[in-house]
N, C-alpha and C positions, 0 to 999 in steps of 0.2 A: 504494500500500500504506500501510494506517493503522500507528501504534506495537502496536497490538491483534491485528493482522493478522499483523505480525512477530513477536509473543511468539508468537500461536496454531498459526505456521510452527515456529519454533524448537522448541517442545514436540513436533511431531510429527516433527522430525527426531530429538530426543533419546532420544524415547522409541522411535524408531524404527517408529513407527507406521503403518499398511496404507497409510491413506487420504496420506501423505507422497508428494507426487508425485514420479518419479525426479528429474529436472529440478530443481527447484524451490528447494532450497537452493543447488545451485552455479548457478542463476540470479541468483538473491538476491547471491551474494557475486561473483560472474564479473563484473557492470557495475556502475560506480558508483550509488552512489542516491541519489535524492532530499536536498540537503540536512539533512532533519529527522531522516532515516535511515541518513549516511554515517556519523558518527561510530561507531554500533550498528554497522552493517557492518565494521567495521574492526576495531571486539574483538573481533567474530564469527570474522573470519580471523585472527587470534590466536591467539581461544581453540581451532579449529582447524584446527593447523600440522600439516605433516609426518607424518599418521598418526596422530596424536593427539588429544583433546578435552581440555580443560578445562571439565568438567559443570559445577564450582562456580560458574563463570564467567560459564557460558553461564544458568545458574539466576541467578546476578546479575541479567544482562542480560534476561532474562524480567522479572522482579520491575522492576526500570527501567521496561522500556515498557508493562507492565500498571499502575504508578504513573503513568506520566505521560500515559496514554492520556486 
């Protein structure tokens, strides 16, 4: 998975989107990633804990790896 790939993830989890495959995010965050992608993975489960989101956060962290892609 590219930084590109994971913003384009994250946006369709946020947005709650069709095409969001059920799997796909708690795959994303269930196994460690990739070095270049661990860090991102670990705001991700941050930003959300226990029932909750942090959209701001998570719009951060888009904005991140659509920059750095």
């Amino acid at each position: 998975m590219t930084k590109l790939e994971l913003a384009e993830m994250l946006e369709r989890f946020v947005g709650d989107a069709p095409d969001c495959g059920e799997w796909e995010f708690d795959d994303f965050t269930s196994v460690k990633a990739e070095p270049a992608l661990e860090p991102y993975r670990q705001r991700i489960m941050q930003a959300c804990g226990d029932g909750w989101t942090d959209a701001d956060e998570i719009g951060n962290i888009i904005r991140e790896l659509r920059t750095d892609a």
